[in-house]
C-alpha positions as CSV (number, residue, x, y, z in Angstrom):
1,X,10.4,16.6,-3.5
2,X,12.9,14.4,-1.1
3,X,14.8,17.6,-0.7
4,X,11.5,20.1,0.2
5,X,10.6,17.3,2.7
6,X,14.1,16.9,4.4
7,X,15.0,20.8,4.7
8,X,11.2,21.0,6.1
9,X,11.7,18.5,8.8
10,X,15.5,19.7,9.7
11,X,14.4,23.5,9.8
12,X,11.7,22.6,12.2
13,X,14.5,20.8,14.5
14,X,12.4,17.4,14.3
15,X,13.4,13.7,14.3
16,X,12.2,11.4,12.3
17,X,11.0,9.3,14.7
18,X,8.9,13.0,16.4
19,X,7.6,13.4,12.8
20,X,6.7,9.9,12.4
21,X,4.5,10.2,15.3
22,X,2.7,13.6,14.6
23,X,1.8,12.0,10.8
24,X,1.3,8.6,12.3
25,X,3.5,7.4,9.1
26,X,5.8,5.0,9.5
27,X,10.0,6.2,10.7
28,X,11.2,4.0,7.9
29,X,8.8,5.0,5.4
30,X,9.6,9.0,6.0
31,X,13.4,8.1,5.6
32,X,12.3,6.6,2.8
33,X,10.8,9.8,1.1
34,X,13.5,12.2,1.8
35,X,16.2,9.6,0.1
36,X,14.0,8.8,-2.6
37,X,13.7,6.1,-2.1
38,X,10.0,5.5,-1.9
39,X,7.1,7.9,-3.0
40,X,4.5,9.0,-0.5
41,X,0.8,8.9,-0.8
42,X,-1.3,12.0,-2.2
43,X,-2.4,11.5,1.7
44,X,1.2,11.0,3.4
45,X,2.0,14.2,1.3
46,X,-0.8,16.5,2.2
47,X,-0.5,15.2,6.2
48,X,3.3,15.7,5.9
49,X,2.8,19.4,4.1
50,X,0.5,20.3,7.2
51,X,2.7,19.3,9.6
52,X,5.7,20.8,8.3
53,X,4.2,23.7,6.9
54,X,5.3,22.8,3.6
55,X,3.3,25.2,0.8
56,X,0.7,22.6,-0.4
57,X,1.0,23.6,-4.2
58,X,4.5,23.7,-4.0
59,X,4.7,20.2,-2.3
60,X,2.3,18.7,-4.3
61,X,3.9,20.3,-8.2
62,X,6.8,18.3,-7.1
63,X,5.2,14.9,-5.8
64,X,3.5,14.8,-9.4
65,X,6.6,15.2,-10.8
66,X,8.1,12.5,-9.4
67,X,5.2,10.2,-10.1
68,X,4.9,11.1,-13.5
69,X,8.6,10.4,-13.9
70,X,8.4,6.9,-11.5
71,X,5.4,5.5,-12.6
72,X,5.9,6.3,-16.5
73,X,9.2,5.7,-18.8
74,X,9.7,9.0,-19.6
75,X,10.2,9.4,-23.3
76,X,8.9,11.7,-26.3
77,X,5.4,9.8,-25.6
78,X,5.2,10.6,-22.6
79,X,5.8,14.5,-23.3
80,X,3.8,14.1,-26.7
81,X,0.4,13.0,-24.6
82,X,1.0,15.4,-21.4
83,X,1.4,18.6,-24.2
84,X,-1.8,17.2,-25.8
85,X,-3.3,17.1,-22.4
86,X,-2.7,20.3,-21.8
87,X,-3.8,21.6,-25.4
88,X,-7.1,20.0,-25.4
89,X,-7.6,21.7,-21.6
90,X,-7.0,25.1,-23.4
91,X,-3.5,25.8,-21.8
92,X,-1.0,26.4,-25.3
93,X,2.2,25.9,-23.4
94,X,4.2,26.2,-27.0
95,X,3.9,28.3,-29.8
96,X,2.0,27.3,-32.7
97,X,4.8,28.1,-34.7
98,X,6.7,25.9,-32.8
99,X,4.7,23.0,-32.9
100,X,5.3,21.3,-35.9
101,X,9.1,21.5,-35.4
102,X,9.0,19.8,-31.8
103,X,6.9,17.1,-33.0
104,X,9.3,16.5,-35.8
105,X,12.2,16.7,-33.1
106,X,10.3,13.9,-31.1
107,X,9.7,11.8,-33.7
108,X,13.4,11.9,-35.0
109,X,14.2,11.1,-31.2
110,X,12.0,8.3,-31.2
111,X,13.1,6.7,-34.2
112,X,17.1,6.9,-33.4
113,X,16.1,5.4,-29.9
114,X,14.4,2.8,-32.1
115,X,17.5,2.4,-34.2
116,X,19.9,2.4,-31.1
117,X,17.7,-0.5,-29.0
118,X,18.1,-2.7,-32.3
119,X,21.5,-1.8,-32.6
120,X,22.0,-4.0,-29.0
């Protein structure tokens, strides 16, 4: 996302400081973003897409990415309840055939992580 937001703003020749004052967002804050630093508000994103003319589905795939790997460890829980998400929505993103074998892989995952933390 830091990278769609910084190639945005350099290919439309603008400062941060201009683009700070068309989004009325702070200068600091917009550094911020583009060095990941800091994540921007669903808001801040949508007014910086607009202003950069950033494709909004694009721009906003990527923002949840990053907030779904900032605000949440990121571990075979984490991928367990966003595929069961996704399977109780309808959308089968793996094989049933499959299914039973990535579970077992995340669950042997899980437990040597378990073994490896105790192991400290």
């Amino acid at each position: 996302m830091k990278e769609i937001l910084k190639d945005a703003r350099n290919s439309k020749q603008l400062s941060t400081r201009k683009l700070s004052e068309l989004t009325n967002i702070d200068q600091a804050l917009i550094s911020k973003f583009e060095n990941g630093l800091r994540i921007p508000t669903k808001v801040q994103i949508q007014k910086l897409a607009t202003i950069l003319d950033i494709n909004l589905k694009d721009i906003l795939v990527a923002w949840y990415k990053v907030k779904i790997l900032y605000d949440y460890e990121f571990n075979t829980f984490v991928l367990q309840a966003i595929t069961e998400i996704l399977n109780e929505k309808g959308l089968d993103v793996v094989k049933t055939e499959n299914k039973k074998e990535i579970n077992s892989i995340l669950d042997e995952i899980e437990i040597l992580k378990n073994k490896l933390e105790n192991l400290k």
